[in-house]
Phi, psi and omega in degrees: 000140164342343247014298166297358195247319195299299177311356201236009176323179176252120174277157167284049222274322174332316174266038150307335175260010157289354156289312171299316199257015181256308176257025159279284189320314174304286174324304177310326183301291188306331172322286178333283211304328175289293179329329172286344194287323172115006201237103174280330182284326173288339171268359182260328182285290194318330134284348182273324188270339157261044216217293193283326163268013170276324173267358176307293192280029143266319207258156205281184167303343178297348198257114173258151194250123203194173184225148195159209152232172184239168192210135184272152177291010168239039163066018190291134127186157173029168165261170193302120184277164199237346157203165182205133144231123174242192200269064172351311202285348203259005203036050193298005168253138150263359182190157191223115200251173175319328169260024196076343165308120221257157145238130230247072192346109185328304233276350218226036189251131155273329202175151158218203194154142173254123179286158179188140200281328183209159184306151169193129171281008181262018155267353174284334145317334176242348160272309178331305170315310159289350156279330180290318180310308199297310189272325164293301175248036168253170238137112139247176194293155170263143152256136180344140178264349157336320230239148196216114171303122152220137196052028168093341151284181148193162187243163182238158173210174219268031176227096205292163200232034193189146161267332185295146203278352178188137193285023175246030168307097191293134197268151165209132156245125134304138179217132200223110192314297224237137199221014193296332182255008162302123119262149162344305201285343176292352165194035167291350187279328191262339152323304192276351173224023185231135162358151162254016162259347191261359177268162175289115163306304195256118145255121183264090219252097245267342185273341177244310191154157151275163200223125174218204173224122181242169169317083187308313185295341177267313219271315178317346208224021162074042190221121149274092202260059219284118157283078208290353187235161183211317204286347173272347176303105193280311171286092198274351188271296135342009180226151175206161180276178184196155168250127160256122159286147172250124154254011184236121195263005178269316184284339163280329155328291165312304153336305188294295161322312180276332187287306185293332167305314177293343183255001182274322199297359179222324147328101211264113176260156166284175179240123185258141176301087174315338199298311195277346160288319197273343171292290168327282206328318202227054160058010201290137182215182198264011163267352189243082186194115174243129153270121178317307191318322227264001186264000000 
């Protein structure tokens, strides 16, 4: 072979993630073994954190990783999360408390997600429960599909760069290590009857595949087509949920990994107002206000 032909090969990258997904299964291993110890909450961090560092070295510094709540400027938030990526550049902790417990600023949030070392159906029940709570009582601004970064700044212009009713969508996932006792039937009831904004975009089932929603009409015409938002999707009937398999767990990794990517890279986040956080906290309201002049 060439010299050029050699330099210009078809590289293999999936299995660039066999390293990665070789040590989430070592952590998954070691889960048992702590779990026989009797300290059940420590073997449940102990795969949520080797999770949490996978997406740490992979995704670059501008993105930050923490576990925690997230919080609205009316001080609402979140019940505790098992990952959060947020905007590093954006000041996303609004508070660190003595025991690292972080709270984390809505405006400056991407995608959050629960980890579980192994399957139970009553967690797509408690994550659904925690996106409905989440969606009631949290609140950020939407942004515009108008609206566009530039310089560190941003413009609106008068032709929108999105079909999506707002360039701020929270990505949510689920991710499970061991899925050998999942059936269908643990959620098909909630596939079919629940809001498709109240689902996990991704439930990653790391041993098998994943289940997202694509195009019936792009796959008929031999277009795979991954709906990453489902909650904008009007027409529901041309759209359907899928398990896409895996015999590889570096490929549902991998899968996993460009899906979440593809959505920080077109996710237009807003900048949250300290001002109006430092106002709620620490109560200023015009009954704790002296005018100088008036002295």
């Amino acid at each position: 072979m060439e010299k050029k032909d050699r330099e210009f090969r078809k590289i293999s990258i999936d299995t660039f993630f066999d390293f990665e997904a070789d040590g989430i299964d070592i952590a998954q291993s070691q889960v048992k073994l702590i779990h026989n110890t009797g300290n059940i909450r420590a073997s449940g961090d102990h795969f949520e954190i080797a999770v949490r560092n996978f997406f740490r070295s992979k995704l670059p510094d501008k993105y930050y990783i923490s576990n925690g709540h997230i919080i609205d400027t009316k001080l609402s938030a979140s019940p505790q999360l098992d990952m959060i990526i947020a905007d590093n550049f954006r000041t996303p902790i609004l508070y660190r408390t003595f025991d690292n417990t972080e709270y984390l600023t809505y405006e400056s949030i991407f995608a959050y997600a629960e980890i579980k070392s192994s399957w139970n159906k009553k967690y797509i029940n408690d994550f659904v429960t925690t996106k409905e709570r989440m969606h009631s009582f949290l609140t950020r601004p939407e942004i515009s599909p108008n609206y566009i970064e530039a310089g560190g700044k941003g413009i609106f212009i008068d032709k929108a760069t999105t079909a999506n009713s707002h360039k701020n969508p929270l990505l949510s996932f689920m991710f499970i290590g061991i899925s050998n006792t999942f059936t269908y039937e643990d959620i098909t009831e909630y596939y079919k009857n629940k809001d498709w904004k109240f689902l996990p975009n991704i439930l990653c089932l790391f041993d098998k595949g994943i289940i997202v929603n694509i195009n019936k009409p792009a796959l008929d015409q031999g277009i795979f087509k991954i709906n990453l938002y489902p909650e904008f999707i009007e027409n529901k009937e041309e759209n359907e949920w899928i398990l896409l398999q895996f015999d590889k767990k570096r490929s549902t990794l991998g899968t996993l990994y460009y899906l979440v990517l593809e959505h920080l890279n077109t996710c237009v986040l807003g900048y949250p107002n300290m001002l109006d956080y430092m106002q709620k906290i620490f109560e200023i309201n015009p009954n704790n206000i002296d005018f100088i002049n008036d002295y």
